[in-house]
N, C-alpha and C positions, 0 to 999 in steps of 0.2 A: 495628348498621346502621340508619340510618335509615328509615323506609317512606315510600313513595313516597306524596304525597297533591297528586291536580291537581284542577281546578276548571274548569266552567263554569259563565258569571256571564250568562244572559240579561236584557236587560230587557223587562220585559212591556208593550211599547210596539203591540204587533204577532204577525204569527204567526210559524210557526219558520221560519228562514230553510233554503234548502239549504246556505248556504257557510255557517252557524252552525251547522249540525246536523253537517256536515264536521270543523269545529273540535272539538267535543264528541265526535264518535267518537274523535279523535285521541287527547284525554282519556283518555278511559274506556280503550282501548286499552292505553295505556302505563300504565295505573295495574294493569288485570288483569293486564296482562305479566308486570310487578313484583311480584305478589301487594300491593298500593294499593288505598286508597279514590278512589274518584271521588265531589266534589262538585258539587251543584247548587245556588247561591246564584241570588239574586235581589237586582238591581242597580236597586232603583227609588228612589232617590234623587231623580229627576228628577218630584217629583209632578207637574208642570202637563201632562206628556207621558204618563204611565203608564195603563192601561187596564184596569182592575183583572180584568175578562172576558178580557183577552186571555193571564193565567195559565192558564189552562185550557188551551188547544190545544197551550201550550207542553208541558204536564205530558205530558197524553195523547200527543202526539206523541213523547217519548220512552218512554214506555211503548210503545206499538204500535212505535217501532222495534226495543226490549229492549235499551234501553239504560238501564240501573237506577241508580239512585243511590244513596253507602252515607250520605249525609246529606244533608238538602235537605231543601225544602218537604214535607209528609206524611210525611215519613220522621222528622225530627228528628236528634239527636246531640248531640255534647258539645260542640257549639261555637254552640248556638243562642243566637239566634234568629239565622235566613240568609235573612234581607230586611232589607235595609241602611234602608230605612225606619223600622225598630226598635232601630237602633245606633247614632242619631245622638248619647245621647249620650258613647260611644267616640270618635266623629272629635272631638268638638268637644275635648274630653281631647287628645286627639294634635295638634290645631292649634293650644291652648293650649302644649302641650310645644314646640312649631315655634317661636312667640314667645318662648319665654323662652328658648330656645336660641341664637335670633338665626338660625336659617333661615328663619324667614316674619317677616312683618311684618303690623301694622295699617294697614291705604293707605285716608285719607278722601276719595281722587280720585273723583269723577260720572262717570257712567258720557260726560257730553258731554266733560267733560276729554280725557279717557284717547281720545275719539274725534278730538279736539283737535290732539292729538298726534301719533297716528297721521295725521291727512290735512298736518301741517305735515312728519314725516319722508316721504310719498311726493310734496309738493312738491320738497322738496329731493334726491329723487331718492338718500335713504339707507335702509337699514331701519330700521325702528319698535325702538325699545327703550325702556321706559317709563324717564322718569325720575327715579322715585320724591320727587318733589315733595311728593308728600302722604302722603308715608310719616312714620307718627309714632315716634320713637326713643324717644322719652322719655313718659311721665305728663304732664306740663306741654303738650308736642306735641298729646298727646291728646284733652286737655279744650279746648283751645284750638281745635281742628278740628271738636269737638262743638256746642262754643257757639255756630260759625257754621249749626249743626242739619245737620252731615254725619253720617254713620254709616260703620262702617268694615266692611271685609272683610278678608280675611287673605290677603295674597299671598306665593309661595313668594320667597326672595330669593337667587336665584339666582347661583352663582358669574360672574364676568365674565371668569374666564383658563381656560386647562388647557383638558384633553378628560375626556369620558365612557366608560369604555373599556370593555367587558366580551366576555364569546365569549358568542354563541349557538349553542346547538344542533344549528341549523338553518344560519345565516345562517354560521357563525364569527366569526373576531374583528370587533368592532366599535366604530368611534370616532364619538361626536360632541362637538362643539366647545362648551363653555359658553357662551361667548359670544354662540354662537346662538339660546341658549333664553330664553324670554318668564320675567317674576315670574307665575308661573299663578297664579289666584287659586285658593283652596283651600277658601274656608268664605266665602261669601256675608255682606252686612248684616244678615242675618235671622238667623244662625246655623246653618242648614244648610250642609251639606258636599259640594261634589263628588266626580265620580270619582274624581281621580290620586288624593284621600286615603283615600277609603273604599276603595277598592280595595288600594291599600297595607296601610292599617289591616288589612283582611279576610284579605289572601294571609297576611300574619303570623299573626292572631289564630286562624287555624282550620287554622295549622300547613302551609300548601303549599309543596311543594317543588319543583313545576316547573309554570312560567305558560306552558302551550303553547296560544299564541292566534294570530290572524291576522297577515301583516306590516301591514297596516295601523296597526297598532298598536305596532310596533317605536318608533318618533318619541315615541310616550309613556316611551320605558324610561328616557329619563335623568333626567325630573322623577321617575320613581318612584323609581327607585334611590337619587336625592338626598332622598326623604321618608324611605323605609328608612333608608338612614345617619344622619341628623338624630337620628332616634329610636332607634337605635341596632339596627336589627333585621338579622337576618341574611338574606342575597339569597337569591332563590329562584335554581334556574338556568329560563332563558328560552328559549326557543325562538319563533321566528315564522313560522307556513305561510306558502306559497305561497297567494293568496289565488283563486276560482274565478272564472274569466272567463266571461263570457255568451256564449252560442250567435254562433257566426260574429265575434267581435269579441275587442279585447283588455282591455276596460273588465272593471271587475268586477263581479259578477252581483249587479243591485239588484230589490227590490221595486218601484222605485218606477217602471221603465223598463219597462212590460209592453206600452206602447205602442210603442215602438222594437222591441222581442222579436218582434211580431210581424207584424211586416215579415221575419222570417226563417220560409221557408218550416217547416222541421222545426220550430219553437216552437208558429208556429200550427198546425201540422197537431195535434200533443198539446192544445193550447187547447183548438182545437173537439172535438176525439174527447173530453177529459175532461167541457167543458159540455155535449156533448149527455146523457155519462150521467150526472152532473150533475142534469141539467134533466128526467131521465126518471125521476128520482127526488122528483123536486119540491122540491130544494133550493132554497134562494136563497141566489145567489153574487155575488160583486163582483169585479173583477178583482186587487185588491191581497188577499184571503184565498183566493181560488180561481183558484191559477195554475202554473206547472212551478216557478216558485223557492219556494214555498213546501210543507213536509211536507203540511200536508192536502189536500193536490192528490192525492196518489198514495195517501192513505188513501182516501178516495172514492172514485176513480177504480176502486182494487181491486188497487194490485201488494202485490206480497210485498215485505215489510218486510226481509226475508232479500237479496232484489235491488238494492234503493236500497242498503242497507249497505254491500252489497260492491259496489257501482258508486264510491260516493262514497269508499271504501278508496284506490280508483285515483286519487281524483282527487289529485294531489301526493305519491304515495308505488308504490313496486313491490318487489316480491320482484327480481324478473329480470325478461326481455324474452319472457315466454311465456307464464308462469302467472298467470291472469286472476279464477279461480273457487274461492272461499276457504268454508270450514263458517265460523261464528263462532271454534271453536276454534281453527282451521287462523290464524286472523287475530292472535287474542291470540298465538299462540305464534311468528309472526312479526314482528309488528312491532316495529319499531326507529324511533327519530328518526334517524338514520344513513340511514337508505334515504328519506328523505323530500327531494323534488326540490324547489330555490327558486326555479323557474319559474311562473307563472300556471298553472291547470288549464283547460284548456276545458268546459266544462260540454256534451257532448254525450249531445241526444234522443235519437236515433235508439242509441247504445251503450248507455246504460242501457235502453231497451226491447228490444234485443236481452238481457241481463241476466236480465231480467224474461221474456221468452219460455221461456230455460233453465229457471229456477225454475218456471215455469209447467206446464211440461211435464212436469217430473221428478214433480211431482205424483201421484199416484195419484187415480183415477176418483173414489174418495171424497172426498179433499182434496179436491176440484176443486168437487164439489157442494158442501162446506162452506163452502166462501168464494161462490161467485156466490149461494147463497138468500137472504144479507141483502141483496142488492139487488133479488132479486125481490121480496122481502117490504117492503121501501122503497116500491117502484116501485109493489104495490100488485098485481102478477099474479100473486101465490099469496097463501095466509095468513100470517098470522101468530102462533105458529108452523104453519109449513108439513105439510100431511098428507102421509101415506107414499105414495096415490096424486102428490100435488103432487112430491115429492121423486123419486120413481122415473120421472117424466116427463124431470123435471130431467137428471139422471141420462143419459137415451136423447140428450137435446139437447145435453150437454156430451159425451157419445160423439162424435153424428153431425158436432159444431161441428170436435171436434179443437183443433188450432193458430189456429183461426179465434178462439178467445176465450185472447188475446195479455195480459189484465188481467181482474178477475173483473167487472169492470162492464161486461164486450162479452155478458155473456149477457144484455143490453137489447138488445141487437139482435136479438133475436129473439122480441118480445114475441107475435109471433102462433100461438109453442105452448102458450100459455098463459090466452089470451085466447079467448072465445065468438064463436062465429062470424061472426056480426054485428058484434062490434066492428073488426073483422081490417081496417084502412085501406088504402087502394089509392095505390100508387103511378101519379099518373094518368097520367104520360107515357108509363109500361110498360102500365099497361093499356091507352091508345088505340093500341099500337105492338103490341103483343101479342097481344091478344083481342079488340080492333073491327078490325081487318087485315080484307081481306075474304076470305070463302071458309074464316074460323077458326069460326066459331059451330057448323054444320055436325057439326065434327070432335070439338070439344069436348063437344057431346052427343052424338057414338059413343062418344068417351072417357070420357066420365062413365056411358054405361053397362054400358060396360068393368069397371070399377071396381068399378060394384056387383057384378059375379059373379066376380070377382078373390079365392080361396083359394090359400093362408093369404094375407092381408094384411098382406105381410111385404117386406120392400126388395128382395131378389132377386126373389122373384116378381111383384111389380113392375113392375122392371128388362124382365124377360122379356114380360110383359103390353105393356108399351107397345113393343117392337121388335115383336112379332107384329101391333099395330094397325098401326102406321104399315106395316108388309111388304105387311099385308093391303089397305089402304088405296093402296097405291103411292104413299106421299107419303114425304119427307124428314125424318125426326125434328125439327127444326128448325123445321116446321112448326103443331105442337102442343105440343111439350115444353115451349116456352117460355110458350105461353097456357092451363097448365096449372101452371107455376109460379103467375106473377102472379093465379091466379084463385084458387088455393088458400093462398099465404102473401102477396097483394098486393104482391110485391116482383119484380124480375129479377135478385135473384140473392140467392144462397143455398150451404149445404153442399150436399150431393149430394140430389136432388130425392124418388129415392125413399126415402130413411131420414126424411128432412120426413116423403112422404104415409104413411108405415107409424108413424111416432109420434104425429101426427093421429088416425090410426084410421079406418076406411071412412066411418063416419056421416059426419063433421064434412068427409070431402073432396068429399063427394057434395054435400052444402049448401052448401059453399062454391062448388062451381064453379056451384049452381044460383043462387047468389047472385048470381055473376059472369055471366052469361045473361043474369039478368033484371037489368041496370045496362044491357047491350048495345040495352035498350027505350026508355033514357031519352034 
């Protein structure tokens, strides 16, 4: 029996896409299914375009989601080297083989010809189909088109009758017409090689047996199929997702539309929630490598790498109409290309964050401190690494927060447990509406020295402390509670006020409110 061997081919042009990371889990998927290797080639053939930095985020990004590869970049295997940049000269072999077969050809047409042509067919109101004018058949042809100081490229020479037939996977049976297809060019004047060949060349050479990539790329199957056959190689079978549509629309989810994105409420609202933690870490971001379609948005940001998996599981494929919430195992041992839907996927915010809340939660107390302290230790409000006083504070704040930290970068929002007292910023429209109000000043120093003679210092007692002031005082909780927050964490709102001032500790609440007094002067 054969083993199963599928492939994802990124180009390092850019970061990881979500609807490329989509595809690649698919990969990986059916390949563990099967007991298959999953490969990870690199498709940088396009030097003028390639970013040789931007390998990196790729790599990690698949790492942090655990999605492993059994051959690829760092890994190695028997089919190296897997950067198509190191294989050229393999295509150039197979595009030599194309010519002497009579499936490609030598074309000494300028690239003005060829443009020539094309705007004289959309006068005449027909389609473009080149006509091989400058195709040389012969040696004599050749030199002859040389002499005039042309150089040549290799185009595929494409049948002109019949259909293209094959079944997909995914799509089923499928025809396209020859006729319709363009001579693609296949190896440049330079002797470099584009994709349909390298990519052909590679599904063969490194033995894959099923090209499960995006429909977008269904339209390439018949030049490839026609390069396979040429060379006489055997077809992989094919499959083509359902590709991911962006938030609110039916288009499909681009890097390069972040401006459009967010004009949709739920995109910007993850935008800005990511840039501020983002920003509170002092990263520097841009909108095309720090955004919701791209993986390191949600590494940063702080969800579980476990939640994006099985969000993006859903996107084009279901068990049934109920079960939503998959282990990795639970995944490999399900999936099928059979249950994968060839409708567009909507790429929605708001259900992967609910995803993410699940995972979130399931956590235990200790998870939960292991993942938000590298963001305090980022952010720069504990050490690095963190002391067991620092961590055991941590600790009370990821208690008192609960469900409030929905991603591990929301324990930035609360940098004022961690912070000296004097740093602790005021939100100034709650404190002119909270603590200069008139008739608070007063209260706030009965309150604070309350506080000081308030045993044990602890949230219940508290709780209890501040209903006996206000009982005693005949005023409405409402009164004080509130300018008693914003004086002691500078904010108007929070988890539950007194687990705040019992994690503080008496000292730091009694200065802080005398802080907030003495600002009432200014």
């Amino acid at each position: 029996m054969t083993t199963v061997r599928t492939r994802f081919a990124p180009s390092p042009t850019g970061y990881l896409h979500i609807g490329g990371v989509r595809t690649a889990l698919f990969n990986w998927l059916f390949a563990r299914r099967h007991g298959g290797q999953f490969l990870l080639r690199i498709d940088d053939t396009d030097a003028q375009r390639n970013v040789a930095e931007a390998l990196r985020p790729i790599l990690d990004g698949f790492r942090w989601l655990g999605l492993d590869w059994d051959e690829g970049p760092e890994v190695d295997g028997p089919y190296a080297p897997y950067y198509q940049s190191q294989r050229g000269a393999r295509y150039r072999a197979a595009a030599d083989q194309l010519v002497a077969t009579g499936a490609a050809y030598r074309d000494y047409a300028t690239t003005e010809e060829i443009q020539a042509e094309r705007e004289t067919a959309q006068r005449e109101k027909r389609r473009f189909l080149y006509s091989r004018r400058w195709m040389a058949e012969t040696d004599a042809q050749a030199a002859a088109f040389e002499a005039e100081g042309r150089q040549a490229s290799v185009r595929l020479q494409m049948p002109r009758e019949g259909v293209c037939a094959f079944h997909d996977l995914v799509r089923g049976d499928v025809e396209f017409e020859w006729a319709l297809e363009q001579d693609h060019v296949v190896q440049r004047a330079d002797g470099t090689c584009l994709y349909h060949l390298a990519s052909t060349v590679d599904d063969h050479d490194f033995a894959i047996t099923h090209v499960i990539r995006a429909v977008e790329h269904l339209s390439n199957t018949p030049r490839q199929i026609f390069i396979a056959t040429a060379l006489g190689y055997p077809l992989p079978a094919y499959a083509h997702l359902p590709y991911v549509a962006a938030p609110g629309s039916a288009e499909k989810l681009s890097k390069r539309k972040l401006g459009t994105y967010l004009k949709h409420h739920e995109f910007k609202k993850a935008y800005d929630h990511g840039a501020g933690i983002a920003e509170a870490q002092g990263l520097s971001i841009t909108p095309v490598s720090f955004s919701p379609v791209v993986v390191d948005f949600y590494r940063e940001v702080g969800y579980e790498p476990d939640a994006l998996v099985n969000y993006l599981l859903l996107l084009g494929w279901s068990l049934d109409d109920r079960t939503e919430t998959f282990t990795r195992e639970e995944m490999i041992e399900h999936f099928s290309l059979e249950r994968v839907n060839r409708s567009a996927a909507s790429f929605d915010l708001q259900k992967l964050l609910a995803f993410q809340e699940r995972r979130m939660q399931a956590l235990s107390v200790e998870a939960r401190v292991a993942r938000v302290l590298p963001f305090l230790e980022r952010a720069g409000l504990v050490d690095a690494p963190s002391t067991g006083d620092q961590q055991a504070r941590t600790r009370r704040v990821v208690e008192a927060a609960g469900d409030r930290i929905k991603v591990a970068g929301d324990i930035l929002g609360y940098p004022e447990f961690f912070q000296s007292d004097d740093e602790v910023a005021y939100d100034q429209k709650a404190f002119d509406k909270r603590v200069r109000k008139a008739g608070v000043e007063p209260l706030l120093r009965r309150f604070r020295d309350r506080l000081g003679a308030t045993e044990p210092f602890d949230a219940d007692t508290l709780d209890r402390a501040m209903h006996a002031f206000v009982e005693a005082e005949g005023i409405a909780i409402g009164q004080v509670i509130h300018a008693v927050r914003v004086s002691v964490t500078g904010k108007a709102v929070g988890f539950g006020l007194f687990e705040g001032l019992a994690i503080l500790g008496r000292d730091a609440c009694v200065a802080r409110i005398d802080r907030a007094l003495g600002r009432l002067a200014d």
